[in-house]
Kinemage of the C-alpha trace (Angstrom):
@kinemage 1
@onewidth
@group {chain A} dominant
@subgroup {mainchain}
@vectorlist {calphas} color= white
{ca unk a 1} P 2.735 54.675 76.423
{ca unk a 2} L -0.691 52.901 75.217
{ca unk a 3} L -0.412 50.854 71.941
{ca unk a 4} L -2.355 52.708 69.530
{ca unk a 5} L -4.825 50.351 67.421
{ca unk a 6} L -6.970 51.260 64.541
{ca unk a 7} L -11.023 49.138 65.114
{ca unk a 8} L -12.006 48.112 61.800
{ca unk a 9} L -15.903 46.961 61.639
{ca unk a 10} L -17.674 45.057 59.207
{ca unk a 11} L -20.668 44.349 58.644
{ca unk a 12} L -21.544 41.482 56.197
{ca unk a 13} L -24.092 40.541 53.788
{ca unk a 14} L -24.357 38.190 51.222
{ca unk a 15} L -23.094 40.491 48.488
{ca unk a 16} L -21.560 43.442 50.463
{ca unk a 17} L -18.904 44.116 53.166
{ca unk a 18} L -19.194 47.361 54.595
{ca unk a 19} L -16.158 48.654 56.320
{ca unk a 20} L -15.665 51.485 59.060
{ca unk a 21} L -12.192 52.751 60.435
{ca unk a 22} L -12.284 54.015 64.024
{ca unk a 23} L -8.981 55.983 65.753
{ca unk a 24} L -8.566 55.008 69.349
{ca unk a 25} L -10.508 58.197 69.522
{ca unk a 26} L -13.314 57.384 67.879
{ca unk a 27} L -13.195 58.935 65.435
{ca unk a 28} L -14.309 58.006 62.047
{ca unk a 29} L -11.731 57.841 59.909
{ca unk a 30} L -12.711 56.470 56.572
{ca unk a 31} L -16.047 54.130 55.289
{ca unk a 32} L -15.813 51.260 52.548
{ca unk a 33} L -18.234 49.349 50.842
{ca unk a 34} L -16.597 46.327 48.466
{ca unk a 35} L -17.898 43.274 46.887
{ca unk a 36} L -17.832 39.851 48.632
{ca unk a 37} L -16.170 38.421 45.854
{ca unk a 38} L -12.200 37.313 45.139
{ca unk a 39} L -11.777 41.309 43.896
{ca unk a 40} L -13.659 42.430 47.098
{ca unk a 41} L -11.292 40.739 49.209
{ca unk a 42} L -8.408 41.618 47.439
{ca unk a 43} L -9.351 45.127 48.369
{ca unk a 44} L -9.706 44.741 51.782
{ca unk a 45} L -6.591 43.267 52.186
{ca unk a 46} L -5.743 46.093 50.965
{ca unk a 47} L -7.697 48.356 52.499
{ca unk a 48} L -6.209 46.592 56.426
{ca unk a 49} L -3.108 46.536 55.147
{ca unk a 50} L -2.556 50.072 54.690
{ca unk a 51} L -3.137 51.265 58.137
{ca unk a 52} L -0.334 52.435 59.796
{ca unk a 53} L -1.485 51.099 63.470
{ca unk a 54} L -2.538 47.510 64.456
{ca unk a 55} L -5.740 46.724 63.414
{ca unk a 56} L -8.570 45.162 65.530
{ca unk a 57} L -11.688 43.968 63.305
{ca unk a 58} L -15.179 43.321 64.656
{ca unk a 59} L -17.943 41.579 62.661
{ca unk a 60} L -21.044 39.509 62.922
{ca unk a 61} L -21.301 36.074 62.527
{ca unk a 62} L -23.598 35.654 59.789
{ca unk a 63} L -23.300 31.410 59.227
{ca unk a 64} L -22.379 31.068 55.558
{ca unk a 65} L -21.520 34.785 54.862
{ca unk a 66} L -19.034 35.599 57.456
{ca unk a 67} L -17.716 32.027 57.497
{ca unk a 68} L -14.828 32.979 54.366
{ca unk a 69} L -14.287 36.059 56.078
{ca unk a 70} L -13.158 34.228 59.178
{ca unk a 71} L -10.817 32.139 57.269
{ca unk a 72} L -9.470 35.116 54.939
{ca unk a 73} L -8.293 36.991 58.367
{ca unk a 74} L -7.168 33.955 59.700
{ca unk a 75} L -4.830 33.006 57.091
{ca unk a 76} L -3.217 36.727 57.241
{ca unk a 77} L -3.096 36.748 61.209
{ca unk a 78} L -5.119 39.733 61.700
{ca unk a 79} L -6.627 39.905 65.139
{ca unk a 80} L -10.679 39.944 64.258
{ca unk a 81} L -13.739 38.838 66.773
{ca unk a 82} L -16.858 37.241 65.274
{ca unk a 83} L -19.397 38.237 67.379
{ca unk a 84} L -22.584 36.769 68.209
{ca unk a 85} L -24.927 39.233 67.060
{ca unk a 86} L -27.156 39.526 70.363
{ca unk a 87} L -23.737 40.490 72.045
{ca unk a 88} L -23.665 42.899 69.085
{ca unk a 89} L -26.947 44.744 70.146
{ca unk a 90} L -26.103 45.162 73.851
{ca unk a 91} L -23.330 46.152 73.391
{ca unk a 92} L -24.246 49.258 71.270
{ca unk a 93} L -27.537 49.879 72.967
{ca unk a 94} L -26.185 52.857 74.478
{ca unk a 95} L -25.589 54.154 71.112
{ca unk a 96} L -28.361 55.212 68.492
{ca unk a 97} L -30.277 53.357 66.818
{ca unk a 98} L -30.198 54.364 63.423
{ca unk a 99} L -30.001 51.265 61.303
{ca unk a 100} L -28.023 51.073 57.342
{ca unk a 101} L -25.305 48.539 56.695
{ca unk a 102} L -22.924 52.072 57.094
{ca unk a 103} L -24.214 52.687 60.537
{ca unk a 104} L -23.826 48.874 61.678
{ca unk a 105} L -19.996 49.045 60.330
{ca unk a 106} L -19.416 52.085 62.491
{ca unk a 107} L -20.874 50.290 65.677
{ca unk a 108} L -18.981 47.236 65.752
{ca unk a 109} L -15.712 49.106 64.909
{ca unk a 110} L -16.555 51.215 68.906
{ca unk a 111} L -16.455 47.458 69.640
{ca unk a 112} L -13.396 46.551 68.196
{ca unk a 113} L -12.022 49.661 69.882
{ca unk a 114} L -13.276 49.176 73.488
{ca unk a 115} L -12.037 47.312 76.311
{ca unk a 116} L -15.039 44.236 75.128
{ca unk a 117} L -12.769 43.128 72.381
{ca unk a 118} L -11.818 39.564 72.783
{ca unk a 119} L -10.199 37.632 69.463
{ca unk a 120} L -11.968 34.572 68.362
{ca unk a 121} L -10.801 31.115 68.646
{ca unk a 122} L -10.176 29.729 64.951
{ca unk a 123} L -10.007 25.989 65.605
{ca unk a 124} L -6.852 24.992 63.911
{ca unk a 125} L -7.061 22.266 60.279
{ca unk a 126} L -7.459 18.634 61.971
{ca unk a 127} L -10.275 20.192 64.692
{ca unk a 128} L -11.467 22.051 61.565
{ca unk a 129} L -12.036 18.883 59.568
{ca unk a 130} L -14.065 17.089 62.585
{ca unk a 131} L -15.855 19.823 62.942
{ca unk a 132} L -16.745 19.765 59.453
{ca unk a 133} L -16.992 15.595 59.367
{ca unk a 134} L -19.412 16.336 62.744
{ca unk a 135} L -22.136 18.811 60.920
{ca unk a 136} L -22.061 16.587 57.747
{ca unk a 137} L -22.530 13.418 60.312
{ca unk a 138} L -25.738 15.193 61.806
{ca unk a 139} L -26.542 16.386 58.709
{ca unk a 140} L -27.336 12.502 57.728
{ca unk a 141} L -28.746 11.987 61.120
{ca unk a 142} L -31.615 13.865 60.370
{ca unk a 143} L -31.970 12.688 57.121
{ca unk a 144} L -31.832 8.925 58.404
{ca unk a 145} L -34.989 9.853 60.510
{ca unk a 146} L -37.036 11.184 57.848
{ca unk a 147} L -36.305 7.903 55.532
{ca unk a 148} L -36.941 5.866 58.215
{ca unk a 149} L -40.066 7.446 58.987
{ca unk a 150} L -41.396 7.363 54.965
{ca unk a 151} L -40.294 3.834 55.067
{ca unk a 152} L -42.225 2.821 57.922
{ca unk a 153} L -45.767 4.505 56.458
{ca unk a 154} L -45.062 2.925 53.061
{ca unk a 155} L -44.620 -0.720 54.783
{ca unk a 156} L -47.621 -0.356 56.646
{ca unk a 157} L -49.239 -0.307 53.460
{ca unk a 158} L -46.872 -3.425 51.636
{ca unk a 159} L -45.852 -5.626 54.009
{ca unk a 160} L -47.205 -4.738 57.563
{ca unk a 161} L -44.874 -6.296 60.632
{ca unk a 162} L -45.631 -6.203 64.283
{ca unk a 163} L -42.850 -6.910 66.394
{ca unk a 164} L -40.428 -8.387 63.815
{ca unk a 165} L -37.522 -9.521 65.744
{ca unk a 166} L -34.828 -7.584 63.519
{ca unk a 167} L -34.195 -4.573 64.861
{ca unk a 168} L -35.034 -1.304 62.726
{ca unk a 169} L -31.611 -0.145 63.732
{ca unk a 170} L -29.766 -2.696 61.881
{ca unk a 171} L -29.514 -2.604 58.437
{ca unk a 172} L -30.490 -6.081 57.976
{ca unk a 173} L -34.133 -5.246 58.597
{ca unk a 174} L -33.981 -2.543 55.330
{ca unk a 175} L -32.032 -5.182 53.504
{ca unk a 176} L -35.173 -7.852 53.821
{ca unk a 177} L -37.557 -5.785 52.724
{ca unk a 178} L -35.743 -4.187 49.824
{ca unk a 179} L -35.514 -7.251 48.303
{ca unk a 180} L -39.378 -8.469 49.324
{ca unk a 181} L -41.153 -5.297 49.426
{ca unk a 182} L -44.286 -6.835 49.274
{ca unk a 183} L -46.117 -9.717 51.909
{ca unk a 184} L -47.483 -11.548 48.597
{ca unk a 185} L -43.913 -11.517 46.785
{ca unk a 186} L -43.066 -13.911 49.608
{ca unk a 187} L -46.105 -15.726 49.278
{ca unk a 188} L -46.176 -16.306 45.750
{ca unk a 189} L -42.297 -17.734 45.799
{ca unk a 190} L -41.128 -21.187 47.437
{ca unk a 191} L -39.454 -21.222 50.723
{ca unk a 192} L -35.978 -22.653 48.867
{ca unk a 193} L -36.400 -19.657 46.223
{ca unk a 194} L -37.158 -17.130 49.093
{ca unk a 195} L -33.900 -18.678 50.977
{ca unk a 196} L -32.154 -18.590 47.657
{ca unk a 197} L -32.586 -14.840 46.965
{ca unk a 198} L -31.938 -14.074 50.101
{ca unk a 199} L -28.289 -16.179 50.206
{ca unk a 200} L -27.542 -14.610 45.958
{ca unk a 201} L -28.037 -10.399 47.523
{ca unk a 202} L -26.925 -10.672 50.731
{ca unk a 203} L -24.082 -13.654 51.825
{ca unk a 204} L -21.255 -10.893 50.660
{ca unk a 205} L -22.833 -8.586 53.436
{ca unk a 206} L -23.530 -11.491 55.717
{ca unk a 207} L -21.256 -14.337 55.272
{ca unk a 208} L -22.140 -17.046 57.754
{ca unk a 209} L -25.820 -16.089 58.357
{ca unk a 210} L -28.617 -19.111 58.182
{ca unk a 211} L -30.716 -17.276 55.083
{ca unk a 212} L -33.485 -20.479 55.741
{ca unk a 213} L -34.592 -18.904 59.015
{ca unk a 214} L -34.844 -15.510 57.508
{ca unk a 215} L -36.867 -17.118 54.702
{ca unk a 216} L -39.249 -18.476 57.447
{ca unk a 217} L -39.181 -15.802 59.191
{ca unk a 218} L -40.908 -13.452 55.941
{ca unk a 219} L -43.004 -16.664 55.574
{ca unk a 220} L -44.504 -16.440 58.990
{ca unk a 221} L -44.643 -12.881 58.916
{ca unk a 222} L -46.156 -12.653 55.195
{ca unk a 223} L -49.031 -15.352 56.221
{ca unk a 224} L -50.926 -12.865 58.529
{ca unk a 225} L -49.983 -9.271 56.958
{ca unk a 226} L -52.679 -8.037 55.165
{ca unk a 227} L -51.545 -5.427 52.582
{ca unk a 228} L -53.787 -2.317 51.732
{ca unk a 229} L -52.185 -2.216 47.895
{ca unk a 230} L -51.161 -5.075 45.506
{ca unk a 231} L -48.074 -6.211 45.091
{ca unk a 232} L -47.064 -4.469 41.393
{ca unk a 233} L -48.055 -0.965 43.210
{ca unk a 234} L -46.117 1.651 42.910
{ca unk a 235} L -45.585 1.682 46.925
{ca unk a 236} L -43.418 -1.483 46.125
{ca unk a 237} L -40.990 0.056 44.026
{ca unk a 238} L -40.917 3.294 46.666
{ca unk a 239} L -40.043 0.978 49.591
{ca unk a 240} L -36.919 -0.283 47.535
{ca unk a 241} L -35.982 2.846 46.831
{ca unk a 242} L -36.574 3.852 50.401
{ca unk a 243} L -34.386 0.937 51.794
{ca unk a 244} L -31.234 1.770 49.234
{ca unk a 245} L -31.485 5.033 50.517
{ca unk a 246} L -31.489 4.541 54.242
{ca unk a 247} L -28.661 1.732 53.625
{ca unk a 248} L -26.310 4.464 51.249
{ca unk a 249} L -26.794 6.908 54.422
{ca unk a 250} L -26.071 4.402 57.101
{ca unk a 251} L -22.714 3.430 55.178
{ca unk a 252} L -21.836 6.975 54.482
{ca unk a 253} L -22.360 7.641 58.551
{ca unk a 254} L -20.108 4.504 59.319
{ca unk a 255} L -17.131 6.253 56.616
{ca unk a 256} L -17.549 9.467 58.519
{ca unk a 257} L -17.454 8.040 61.958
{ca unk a 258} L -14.022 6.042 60.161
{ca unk a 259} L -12.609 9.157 59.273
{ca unk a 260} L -13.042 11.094 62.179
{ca unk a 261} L -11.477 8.632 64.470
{ca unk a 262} L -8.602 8.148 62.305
{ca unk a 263} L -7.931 12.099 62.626
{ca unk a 264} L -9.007 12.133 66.503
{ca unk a 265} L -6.565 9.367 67.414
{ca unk a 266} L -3.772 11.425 67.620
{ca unk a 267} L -5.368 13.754 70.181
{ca unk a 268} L -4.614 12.371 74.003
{ca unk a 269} L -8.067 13.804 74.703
{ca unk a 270} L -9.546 10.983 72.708
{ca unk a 271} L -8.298 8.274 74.628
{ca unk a 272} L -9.048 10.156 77.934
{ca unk a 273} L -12.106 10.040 76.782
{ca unk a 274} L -12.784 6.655 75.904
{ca unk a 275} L -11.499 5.566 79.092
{ca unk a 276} L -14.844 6.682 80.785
{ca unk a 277} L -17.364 3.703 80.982
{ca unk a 278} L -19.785 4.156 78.234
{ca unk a 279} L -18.279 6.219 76.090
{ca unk a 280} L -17.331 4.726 72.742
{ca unk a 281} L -15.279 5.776 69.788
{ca unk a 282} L -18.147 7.886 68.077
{ca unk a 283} L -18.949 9.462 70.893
{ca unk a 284} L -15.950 10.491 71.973
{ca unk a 285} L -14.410 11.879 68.670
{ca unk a 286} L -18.259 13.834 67.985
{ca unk a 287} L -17.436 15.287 71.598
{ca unk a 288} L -13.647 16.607 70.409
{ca unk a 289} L -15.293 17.779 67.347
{ca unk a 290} L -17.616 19.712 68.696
{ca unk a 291} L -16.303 21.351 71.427
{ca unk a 292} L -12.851 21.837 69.936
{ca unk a 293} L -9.548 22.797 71.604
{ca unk a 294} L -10.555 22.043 75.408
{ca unk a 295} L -7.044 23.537 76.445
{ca unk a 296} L -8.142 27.130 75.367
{ca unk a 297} L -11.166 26.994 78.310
{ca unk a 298} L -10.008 28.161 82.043
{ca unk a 299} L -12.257 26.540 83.389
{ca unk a 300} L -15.111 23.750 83.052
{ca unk a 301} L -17.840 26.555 83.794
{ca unk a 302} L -16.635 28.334 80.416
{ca unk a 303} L -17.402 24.705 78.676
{ca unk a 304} L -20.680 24.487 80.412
{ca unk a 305} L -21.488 28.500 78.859
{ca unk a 306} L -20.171 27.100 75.856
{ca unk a 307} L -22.572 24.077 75.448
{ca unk a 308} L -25.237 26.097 77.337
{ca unk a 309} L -26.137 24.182 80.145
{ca unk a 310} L -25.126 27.074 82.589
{ca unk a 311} L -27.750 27.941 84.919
{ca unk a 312} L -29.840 31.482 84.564
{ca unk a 313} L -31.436 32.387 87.617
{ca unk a 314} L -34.322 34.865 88.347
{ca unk a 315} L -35.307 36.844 91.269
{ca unk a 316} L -37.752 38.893 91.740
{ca unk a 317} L -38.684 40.932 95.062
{ca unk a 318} L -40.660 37.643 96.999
{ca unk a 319} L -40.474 35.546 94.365
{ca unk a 320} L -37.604 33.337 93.127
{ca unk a 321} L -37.615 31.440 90.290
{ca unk a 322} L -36.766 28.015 89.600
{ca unk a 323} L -33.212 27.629 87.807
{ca unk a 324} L -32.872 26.845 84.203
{ca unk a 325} L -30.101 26.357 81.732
{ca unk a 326} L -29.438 29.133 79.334
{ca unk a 327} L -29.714 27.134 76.062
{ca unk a 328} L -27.637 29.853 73.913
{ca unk a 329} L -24.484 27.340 73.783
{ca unk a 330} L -24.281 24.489 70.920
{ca unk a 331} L -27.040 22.689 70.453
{ca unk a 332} L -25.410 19.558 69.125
{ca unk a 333} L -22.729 19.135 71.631
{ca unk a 334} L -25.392 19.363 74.420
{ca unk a 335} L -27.881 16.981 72.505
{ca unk a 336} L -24.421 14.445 72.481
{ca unk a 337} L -23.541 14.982 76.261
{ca unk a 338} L -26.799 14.368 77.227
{ca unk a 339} L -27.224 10.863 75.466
{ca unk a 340} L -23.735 9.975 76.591
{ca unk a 341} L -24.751 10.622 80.273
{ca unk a 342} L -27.628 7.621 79.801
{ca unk a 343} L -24.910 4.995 77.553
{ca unk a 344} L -22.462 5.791 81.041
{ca unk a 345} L -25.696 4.744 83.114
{ca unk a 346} L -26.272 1.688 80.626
{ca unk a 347} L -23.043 0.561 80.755
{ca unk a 348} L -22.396 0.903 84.069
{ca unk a 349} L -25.532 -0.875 84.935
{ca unk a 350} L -24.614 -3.802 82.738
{ca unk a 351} L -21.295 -4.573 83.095
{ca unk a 352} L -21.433 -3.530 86.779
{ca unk a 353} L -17.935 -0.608 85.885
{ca unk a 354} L -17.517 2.038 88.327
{ca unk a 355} L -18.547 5.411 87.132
{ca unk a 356} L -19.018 8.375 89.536
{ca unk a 357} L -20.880 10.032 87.033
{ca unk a 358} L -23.573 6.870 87.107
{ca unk a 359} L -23.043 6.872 90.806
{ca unk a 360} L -24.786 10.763 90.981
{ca unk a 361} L -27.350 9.633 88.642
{ca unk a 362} L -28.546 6.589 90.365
{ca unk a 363} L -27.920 8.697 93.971
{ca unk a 364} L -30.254 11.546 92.479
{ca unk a 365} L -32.932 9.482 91.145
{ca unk a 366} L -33.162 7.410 94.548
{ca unk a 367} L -33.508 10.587 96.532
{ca unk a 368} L -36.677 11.335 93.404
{ca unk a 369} L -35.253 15.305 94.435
{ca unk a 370} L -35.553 16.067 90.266
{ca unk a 371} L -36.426 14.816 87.334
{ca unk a 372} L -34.286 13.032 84.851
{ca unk a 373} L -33.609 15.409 83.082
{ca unk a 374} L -32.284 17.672 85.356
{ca unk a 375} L -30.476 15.090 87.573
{ca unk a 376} L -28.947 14.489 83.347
{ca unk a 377} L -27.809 18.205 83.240
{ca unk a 378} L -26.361 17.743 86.553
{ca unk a 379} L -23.912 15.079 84.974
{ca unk a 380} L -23.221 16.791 82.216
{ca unk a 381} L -21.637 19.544 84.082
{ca unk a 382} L -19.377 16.455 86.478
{ca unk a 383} L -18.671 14.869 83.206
{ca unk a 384} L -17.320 18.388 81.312
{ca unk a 385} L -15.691 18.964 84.949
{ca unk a 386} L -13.849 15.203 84.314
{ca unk a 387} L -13.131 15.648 80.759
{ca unk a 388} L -11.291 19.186 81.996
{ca unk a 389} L -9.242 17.836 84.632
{ca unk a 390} L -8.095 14.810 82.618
{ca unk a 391} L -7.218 17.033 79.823
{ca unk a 392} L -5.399 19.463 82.397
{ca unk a 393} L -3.310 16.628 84.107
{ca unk a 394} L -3.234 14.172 81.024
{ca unk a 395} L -4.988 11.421 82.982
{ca unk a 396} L -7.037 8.783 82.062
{ca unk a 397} L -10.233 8.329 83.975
{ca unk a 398} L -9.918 6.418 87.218
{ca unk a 399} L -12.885 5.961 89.911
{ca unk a 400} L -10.800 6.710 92.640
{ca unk a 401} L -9.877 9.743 92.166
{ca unk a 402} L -13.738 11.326 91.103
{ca unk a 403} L -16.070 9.424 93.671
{ca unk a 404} L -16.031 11.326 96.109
{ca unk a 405} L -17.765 14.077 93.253
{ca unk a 406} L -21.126 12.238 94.850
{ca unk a 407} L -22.688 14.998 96.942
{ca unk a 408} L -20.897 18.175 95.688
């Protein structure tokens, strides 16, 4: 005897959730509309909880919007899929194509019906958190980028430096010019008062650093800028601002990063992780974060859909097309990978560590068969492939056992 379930679809808007009831039939057995608001929920709890069979829901994901409906069926077990809304279109293109909010309920509720239905993976409350930590983490990555990039146009103008040898990365280099914005500021104080400043806002920061060779440093510097506005301009007073601002953002990064790994060390997948030359603590927790529960994959090809590095390929009658990777995973995982593949290159190459991973890449790039990038891709897919099987049989990485992953 079949289990009989009742599809529920819902489609959601920023004010509205329409709701459709479908019989295993399907046939329509009742429409909603309610607010998406405390009292809208309410009835739809309401509204599921009446049915008499089990319930299978089907909605869009719709970022923001469908995000609290996600957690409101997840915290009262109901079996629901979020579905991507391209998957959502092909899977009703045999249907028509009328198109109201009422219609679109009554579509994804045939989904929720057929044999397509799959339930979502909810990641649980700590894989929640870093996933939340991550996006906030990015968030001030791309926000660092845009300060840095004001604060480098605004110096040009102030206090012009070509090939200063403090790194932009560091947040020394914002810390010297916050507190001389301006090439005459240095020029117009002594070299003790320059070394004195320097020692009074920064020797809590920097406790056993030489402030007098920083102070000759913006002297020698200072002597051949040539400024394109005076010193009391107003770009002076920007670039301070500028510099507080990209330090506040570098600290908050370096909390975030803190708290992550403090939730992420109680995952074995973390230290599998960091056991792989050239991956670090930041990388490795933004990896967990990102991609989540790695148990709940069957495979590392399911990881590689999920990031989207798996390979479409086209053919055509004569012609055959050259393979490319589909792109429609997560964009931020597969931006991370891909800069972890060239630290595990790095590191190998500099501490001479055994990495098959680094081994493919330098094998690859000898044979000049592809371009970086690809020949990257490539190890992305041996390095999700590593990450799976260390996660499967709870090992740490060890060369051995992965080298002969050269050729394959």
């Amino acid at each position: 005897m079949t289990h009989k379930i009742v599809g529920v679809g819902i489609d959601v808007s920023a004010y509205k959730l329409n709701i459709a009831i479908l019989n295993t039939d399907a046939e329509l057995l009742s429409t909603y509309q309610v607010d998406s608001s405390a009292a809208g929920f309410k009835s739809l709890f309401h509204i599921l909880n009446k049915q008499l069979n089990a319930v299978q829901i089907v909605f869009e994901a719709t970022g923001i919007y469908s995000n609290k409906l996600v957690r409101f069926l997840n915290e009262l077990h109901f079996r629901f899929e979020c579905i991507n809304p391209l998957v959502a279109r092909q899977l009703s293109t045999g249907l028509r194509q009328n198109k109201t909010d009422r219609v679109d309920a009554i579509k994804l509720a045939r989904i929720a019906i057929s044999d397509n239905f799959q339930p979502s993976y909810v990641r649980n409350e700590a894989y929640e958190k870093l996933y939340q930590l991550d996006r906030w983490y990015e968030n001030e990555n791309h926000d660092i980028v845009t300060l840095k990039n004001r604060f480098d146009k605004i110096q040009q103008q102030t206090f012009p430096v070509k090939g200063f040898p403090v790194a932009k990365d560091i947040p020394l280099f914002y810390e010297l010019f916050t507190i001389f914005p301006h090439a005459d500021q240095v020029l117009q104080t002594s070299l003790e008062q320059v070394t004195e400043r320097l020692k009074d806002n920064l020797s809590k920061q920097h406790p056993r650093t030489n402030w007098k060779k920083y102070a000759e440093l913006l002297h020698s510097y200072a002597v051949k800028a040539v400024p394109s506005v005076r010193s009391d301009a107003p770009n002076s007073s920007y670039l301070i601002q500028l510099g507080h601002q990209i330090l506040a953002v570098v600290a908050s990064k370096a909390q975030i990063i803190k708290k992550m790994i403090e939730i992420g060390e109680t995952f074995p997948v973390f230290k599998y992780l960091c056991s792989i030359p050239g991956i670090a603590q930041p990388s490795a927790i933004r990896i967990i974060a990102e991609i989540g529960d790695i148990s709940r994959f069957d495979n590392a090809n399911q990881i590689n859909a999920f990031i989207g590095i798996d390979l479409r390929h086209y053919e055509s009658g004569l012609f055959t097309g050259s393979d490319t990777i589909s792109k429609r995973g997560n964009k931020i995982a597969r931006k991370l990978l891909y800069q972890c593949i060239f630290q595990i290159v790095k590191t190998c190459t500099l501490t001479h560590r055994k990495c098959h991973i680094a081994d493919y890449y330098y094998y690859q790039t000898k044979k000049q068969s592809s371009s970086p990038k690809k020949t990257a891709i490539a190890c992305i897919h041996r390095l999700l492939r590593t990450i799976y099987g260390m996660c499967k049989y709870n090992e740490s990485y060890q060369y051995k056992f992965h080298q002969n992953q050269l050729i394959q």
